[in-house]
BAMARMI-670845 format. One record per residue: x, y, z of N, C-alpha, C in turn; residue in three letters. Coordinates in steps of 0.001 Angstrom, whole numbers, padded with zeros to 6 digits, always signed. Example, Ala and Ser with C-alpha at 12.3 -4.5 7.8 and 13.67 -1.06 7.14 Angstrom:
BEGIN
+013190-005690+007800+012300-004500+007800+013200-003300+007800ALA
+012850-002250+007080+013670-001060+007140+012900+000030+007870SER
//
This chain:
BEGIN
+042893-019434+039690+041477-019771+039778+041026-020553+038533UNK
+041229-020050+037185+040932-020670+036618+041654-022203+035979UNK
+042912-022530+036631+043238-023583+036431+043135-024579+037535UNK
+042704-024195+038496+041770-024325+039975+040419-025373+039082UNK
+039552-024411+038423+038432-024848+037316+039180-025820+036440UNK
+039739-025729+035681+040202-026930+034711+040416-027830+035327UNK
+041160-028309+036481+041565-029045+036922+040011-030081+037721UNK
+039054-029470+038662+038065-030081+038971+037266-030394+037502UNK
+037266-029412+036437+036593-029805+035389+037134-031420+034588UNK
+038072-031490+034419+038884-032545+034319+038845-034033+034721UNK
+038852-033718+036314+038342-034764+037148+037026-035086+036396UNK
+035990-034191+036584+034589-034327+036257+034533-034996+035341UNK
+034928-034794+034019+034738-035567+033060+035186-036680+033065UNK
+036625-036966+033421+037090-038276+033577+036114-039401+034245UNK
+035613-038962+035365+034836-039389+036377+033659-039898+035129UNK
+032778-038877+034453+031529-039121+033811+031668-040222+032917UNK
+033014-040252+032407+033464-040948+031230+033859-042391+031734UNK
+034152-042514+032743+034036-044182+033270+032972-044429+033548UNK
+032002-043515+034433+030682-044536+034412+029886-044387+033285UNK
+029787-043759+032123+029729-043852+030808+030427-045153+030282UNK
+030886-045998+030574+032241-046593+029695+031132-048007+030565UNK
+031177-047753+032049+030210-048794+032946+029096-048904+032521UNK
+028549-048330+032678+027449-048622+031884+027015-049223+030721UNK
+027689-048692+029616+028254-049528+028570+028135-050766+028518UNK
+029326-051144+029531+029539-052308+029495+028317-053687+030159UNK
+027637-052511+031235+026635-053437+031663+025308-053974+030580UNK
+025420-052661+029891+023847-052709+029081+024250-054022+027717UNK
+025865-053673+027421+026493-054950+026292+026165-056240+027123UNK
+026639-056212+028382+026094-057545+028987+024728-058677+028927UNK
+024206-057458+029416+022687-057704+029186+022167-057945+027746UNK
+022787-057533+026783+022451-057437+025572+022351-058650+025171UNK
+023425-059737+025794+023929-060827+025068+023183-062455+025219UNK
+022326-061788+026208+021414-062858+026797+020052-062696+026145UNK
+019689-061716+025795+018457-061498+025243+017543-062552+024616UNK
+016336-062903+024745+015351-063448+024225+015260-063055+022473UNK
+014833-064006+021842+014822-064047+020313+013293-063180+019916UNK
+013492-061660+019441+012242-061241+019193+011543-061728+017899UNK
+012143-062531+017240+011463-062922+015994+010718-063996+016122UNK
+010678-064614+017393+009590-065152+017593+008179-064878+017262UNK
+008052-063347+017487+006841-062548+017335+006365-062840+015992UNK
+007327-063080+015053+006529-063051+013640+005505-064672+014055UNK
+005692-065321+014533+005149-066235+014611+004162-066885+015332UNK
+003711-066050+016169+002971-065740+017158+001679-066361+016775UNK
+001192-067457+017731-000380-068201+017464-000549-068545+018735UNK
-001439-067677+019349-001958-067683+020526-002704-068707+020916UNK
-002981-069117+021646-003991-070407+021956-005744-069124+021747UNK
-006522-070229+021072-007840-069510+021402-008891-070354+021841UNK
-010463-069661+022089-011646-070079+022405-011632-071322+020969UNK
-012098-072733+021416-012830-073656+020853-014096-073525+020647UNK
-014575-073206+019474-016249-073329+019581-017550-073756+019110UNK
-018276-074617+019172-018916-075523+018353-020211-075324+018416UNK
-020398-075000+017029-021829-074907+016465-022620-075671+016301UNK
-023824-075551+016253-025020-076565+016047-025285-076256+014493UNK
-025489-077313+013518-025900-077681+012216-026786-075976+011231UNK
-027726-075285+012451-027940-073745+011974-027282-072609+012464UNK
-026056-072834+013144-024954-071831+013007-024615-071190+014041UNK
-026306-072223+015113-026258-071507+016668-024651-071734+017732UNK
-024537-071079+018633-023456-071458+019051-023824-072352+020439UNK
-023312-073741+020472-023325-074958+021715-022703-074537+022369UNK
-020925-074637+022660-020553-074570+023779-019457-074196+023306UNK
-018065-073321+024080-016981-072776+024314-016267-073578+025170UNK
-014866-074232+025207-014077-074130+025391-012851-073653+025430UNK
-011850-073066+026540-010503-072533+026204-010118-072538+027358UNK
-008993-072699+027943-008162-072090+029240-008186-070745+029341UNK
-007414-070225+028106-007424-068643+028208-008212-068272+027125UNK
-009935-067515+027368-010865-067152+026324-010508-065892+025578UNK
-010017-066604+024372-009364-065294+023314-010073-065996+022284UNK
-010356-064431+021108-010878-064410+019447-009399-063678+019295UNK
-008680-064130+018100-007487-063878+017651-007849-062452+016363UNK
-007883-061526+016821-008311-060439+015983-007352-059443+014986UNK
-007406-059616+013707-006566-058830+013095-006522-057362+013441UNK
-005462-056475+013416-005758-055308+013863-006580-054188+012643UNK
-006900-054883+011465-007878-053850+010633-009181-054199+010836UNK
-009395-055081+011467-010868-055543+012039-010850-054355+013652UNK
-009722-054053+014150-010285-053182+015460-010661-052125+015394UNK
-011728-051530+015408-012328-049806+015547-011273-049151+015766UNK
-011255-048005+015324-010762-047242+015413-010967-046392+017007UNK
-012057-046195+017335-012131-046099+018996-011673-046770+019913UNK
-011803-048111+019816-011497-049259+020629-009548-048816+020324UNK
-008905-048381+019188-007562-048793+019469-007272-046886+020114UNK
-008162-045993+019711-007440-044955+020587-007848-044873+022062UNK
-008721-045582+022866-009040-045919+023891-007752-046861+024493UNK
-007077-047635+024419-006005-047968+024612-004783-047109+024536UNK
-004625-046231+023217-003477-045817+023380-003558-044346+024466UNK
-005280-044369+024470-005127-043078+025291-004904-043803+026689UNK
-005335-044979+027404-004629-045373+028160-003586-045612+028787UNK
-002603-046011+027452-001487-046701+028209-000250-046523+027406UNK
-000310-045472+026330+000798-044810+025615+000013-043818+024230UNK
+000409-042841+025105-000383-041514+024003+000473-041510+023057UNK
+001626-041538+023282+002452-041626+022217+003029-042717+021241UNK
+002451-043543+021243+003157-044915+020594+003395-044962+018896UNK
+002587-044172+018207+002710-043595+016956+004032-043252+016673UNK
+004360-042471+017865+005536-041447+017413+007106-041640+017732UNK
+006543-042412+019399+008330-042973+019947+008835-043999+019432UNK
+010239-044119+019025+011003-045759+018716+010885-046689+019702UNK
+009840-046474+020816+010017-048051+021378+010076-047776+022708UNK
+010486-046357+023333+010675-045948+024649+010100-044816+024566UNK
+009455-044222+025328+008936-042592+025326+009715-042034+026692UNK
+010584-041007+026108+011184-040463+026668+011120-039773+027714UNK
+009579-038656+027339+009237-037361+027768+008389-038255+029446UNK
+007430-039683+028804+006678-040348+029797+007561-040646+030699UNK
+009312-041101+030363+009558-041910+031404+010611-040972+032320UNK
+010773-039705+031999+010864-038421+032798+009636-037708+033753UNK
+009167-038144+033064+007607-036996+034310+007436-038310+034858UNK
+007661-039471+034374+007361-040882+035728+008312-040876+036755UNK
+009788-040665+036271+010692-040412+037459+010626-039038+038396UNK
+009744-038171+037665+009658-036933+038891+008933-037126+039754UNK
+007437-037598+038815+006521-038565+040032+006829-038686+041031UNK
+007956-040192+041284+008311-041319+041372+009265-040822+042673UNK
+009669-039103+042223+010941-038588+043057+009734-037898+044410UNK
+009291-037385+043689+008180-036585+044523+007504-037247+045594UNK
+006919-038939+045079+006325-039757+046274+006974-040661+046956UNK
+008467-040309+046547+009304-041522+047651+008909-040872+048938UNK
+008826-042628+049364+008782-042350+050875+007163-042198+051007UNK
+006168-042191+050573+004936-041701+051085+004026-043208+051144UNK
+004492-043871+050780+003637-045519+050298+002900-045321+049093UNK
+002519-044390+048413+002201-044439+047051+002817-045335+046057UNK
+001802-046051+045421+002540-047241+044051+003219-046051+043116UNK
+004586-047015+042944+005382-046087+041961+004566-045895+040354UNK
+005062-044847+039958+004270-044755+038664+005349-045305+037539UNK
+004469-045989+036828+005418-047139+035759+005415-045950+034084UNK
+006355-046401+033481+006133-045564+031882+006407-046357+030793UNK
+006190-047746+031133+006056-048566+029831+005607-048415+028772UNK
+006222-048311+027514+005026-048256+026352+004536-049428+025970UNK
+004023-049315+024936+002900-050673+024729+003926-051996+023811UNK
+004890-051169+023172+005956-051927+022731+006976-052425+023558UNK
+007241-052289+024565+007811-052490+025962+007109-053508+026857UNK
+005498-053614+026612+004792-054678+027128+004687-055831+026392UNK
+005107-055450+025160+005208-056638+024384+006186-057149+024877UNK
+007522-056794+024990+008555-057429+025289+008638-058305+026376UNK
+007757-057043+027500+007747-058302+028628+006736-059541+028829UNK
+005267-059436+028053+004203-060514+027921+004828-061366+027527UNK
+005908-061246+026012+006244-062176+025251+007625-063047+025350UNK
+008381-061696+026182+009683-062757+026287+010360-062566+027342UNK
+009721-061847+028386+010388-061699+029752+009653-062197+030687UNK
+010343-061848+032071+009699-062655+033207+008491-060866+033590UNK
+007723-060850+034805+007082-059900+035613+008105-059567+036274UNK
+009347-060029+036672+009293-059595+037720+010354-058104+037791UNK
+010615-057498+039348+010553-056140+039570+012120-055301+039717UNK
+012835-055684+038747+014002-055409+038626+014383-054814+037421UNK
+015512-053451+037640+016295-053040+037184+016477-053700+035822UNK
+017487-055168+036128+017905-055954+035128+016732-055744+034170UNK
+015360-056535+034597+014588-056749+033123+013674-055524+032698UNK
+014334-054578+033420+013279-053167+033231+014496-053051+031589UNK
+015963-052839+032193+016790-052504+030541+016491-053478+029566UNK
+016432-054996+030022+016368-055641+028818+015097-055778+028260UNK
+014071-054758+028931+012526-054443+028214+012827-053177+027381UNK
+013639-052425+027679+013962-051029+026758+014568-051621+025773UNK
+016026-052511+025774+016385-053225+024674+015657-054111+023627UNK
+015127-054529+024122+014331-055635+023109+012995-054550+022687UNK
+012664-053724+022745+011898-052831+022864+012159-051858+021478UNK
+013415-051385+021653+014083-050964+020269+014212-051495+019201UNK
+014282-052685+019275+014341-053952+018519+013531-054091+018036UNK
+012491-054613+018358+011166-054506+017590+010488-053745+016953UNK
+010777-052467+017337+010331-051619+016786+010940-051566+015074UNK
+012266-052102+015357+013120-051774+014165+012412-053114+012983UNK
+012236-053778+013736+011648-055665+013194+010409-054900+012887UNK
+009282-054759+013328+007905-054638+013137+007023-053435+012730UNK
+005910-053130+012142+005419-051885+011941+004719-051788+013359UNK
+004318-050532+013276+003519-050160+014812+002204-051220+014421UNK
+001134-050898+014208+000244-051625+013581+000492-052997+014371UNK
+001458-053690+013806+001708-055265+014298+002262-055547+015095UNK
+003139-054417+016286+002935-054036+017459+001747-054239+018223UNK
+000738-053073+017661-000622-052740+018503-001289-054050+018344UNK
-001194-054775+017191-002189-055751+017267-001401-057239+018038UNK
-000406-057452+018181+000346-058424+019176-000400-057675+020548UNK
-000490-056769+020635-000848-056350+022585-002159-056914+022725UNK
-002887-055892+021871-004408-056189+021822-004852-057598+022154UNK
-004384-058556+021192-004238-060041+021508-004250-060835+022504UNK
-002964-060046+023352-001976-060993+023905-002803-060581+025514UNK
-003315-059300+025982-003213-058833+027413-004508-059712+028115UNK
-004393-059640+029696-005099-060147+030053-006056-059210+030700UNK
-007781-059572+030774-008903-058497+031352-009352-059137+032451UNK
-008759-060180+033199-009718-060722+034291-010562-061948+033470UNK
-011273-062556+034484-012390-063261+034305-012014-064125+032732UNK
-010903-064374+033153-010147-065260+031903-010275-065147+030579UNK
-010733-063436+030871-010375-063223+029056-009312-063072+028643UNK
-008655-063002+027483-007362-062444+027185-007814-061710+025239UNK
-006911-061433+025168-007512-059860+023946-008574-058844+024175UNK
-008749-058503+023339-009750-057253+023215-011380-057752+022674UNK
-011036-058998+021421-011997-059723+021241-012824-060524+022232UNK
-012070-061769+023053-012593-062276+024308-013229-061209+025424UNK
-012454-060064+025664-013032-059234+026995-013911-058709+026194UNK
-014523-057928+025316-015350-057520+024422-017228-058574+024865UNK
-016876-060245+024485-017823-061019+024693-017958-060973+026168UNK
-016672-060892+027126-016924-061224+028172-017610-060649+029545UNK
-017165-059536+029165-017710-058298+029936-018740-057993+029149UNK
-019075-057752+027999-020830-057241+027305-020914-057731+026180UNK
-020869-059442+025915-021365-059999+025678-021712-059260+024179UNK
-020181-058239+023475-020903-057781+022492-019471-057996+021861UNK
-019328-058131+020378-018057-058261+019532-017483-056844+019606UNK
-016392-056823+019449-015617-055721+019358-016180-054077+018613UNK
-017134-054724+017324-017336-053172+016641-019130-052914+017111UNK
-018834-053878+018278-020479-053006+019038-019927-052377+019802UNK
-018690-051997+020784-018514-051314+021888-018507-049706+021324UNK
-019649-049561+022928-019967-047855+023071-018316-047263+023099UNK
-018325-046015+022991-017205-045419+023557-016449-045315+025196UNK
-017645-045225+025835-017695-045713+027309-017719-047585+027563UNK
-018024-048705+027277-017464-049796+027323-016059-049930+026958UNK
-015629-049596+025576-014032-049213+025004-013013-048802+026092UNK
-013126-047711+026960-012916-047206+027703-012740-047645+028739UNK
-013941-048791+029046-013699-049726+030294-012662-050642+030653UNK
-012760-051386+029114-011758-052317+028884-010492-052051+028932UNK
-010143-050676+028467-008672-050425+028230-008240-049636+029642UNK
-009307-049848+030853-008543-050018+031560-007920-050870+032575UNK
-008756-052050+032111-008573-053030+032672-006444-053694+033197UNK
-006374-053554+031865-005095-054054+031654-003914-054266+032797UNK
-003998-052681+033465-002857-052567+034994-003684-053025+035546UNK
-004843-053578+035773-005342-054052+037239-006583-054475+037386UNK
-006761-055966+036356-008573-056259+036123-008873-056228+037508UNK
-008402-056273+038598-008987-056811+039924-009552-055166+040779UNK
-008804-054054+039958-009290-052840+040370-010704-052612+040035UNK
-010965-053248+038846-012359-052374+038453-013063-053798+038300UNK
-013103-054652+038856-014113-055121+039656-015516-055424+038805UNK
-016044-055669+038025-017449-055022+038004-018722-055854+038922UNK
-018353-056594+039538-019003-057342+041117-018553-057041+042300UNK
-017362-056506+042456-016764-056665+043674-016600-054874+043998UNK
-016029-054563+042607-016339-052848+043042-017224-052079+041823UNK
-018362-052475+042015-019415-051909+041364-019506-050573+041043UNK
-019714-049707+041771-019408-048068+042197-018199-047903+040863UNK
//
């Protein structure tokens, strides 16, 4: 009996230890193609054009995509935990992947197969960098690892801080804002260190889905 056990135990491992070894080899694959994250140090977003009249009034705005390029010690301190309470409670603390999020997303995820429920995603905010900045959208496997990879990476390249403030920047709110500064004017017409705690709140949830919250179309 018990060499009955050694023997399936044996197998077992052997077995674990090649697709251990596969894997490996796929994630080295992927590795080798990777996008250059040091781009990020260099990062100059396109912004709002804007021209004043001779007493300081403001004439007119131009931009494709309406962004104020905002340092992150200029952002409230509300305005940035309103985000992270959004869209990574933990970003302080994980290297780049949150572990614990992207386990209770796969139980989710196990729980509503099959029901038509949208899968639940566990990106962190350093992970969205990767994909705003150097990946494609789209819905695969492939660029889900090489968002965890490049993900680690940066983290190792950058402080959190200059992380948070590349997102802040970079995301889009609808109605052709992009940052926190632009959606700030755009939606209430107020700079960043006027937002209530409830506007703050609004915005940061814009991010998965300006077209969800509406503020014409789904008022309510």
């Amino acid at each position: 009996m018990i060499r009955l056990i050694g023997y399936f135990f044996g197998i077992g491992t052997t077995l674990a230890l090649i697709v251990a070894a596969g894997v490996a080899i796929y994630i080295s694959h992927l590795a080798k193609d990777l996008p250059d994250y040091e781009v990020l140090a260099k990062y100059e977003p396109p912004v709002t054009t804007r021209i004043h009249a001779s007493d300081g009034s403001l004439m007119a705005e131009y931009a494709r995509e309406r962004r104020l390029y905002l340092p992150i010690q200029a952002v409230p301190d509300r305005v940035k935990a309103a985000f992270l309470s959004a869209e990574d409670k933990n970003f302080y603390n994980h290297p780049g992947i949150d572990v614990t999020g992207l386990g209770r997303a796969i139980i989710v995820n196990l729980q509503n197969f099959g029901s038509g429920r949208r899968q639940v995603g566990a990106s962190t905010i350093t992970q969205q960098v990767a994909k705003n900045f150097l990946l494609t959208s789209d819905q695969t496997y492939e660029r889900k690892i090489k968002e965890m990879i490049l993900a680690f990476r940066i983290e190792q390249a950058y402080s959190k801080d200059r992380i948070l403030e590349l997102y802040l920047n970079e995301i889009f709110f609808g109605f052709g804002a992009y940052g926190v500064a632009g959606a700030a004017l755009t939606y209430f017409d107020k700079s960043v260190n006027e937002l209530t705690v409830a506007e703050a709140a609004y915005l940061a949830s814009l991010p998965k889905g300006p077209n969800n919250y509406h503020p014409f179309k789904h008022a309510d």
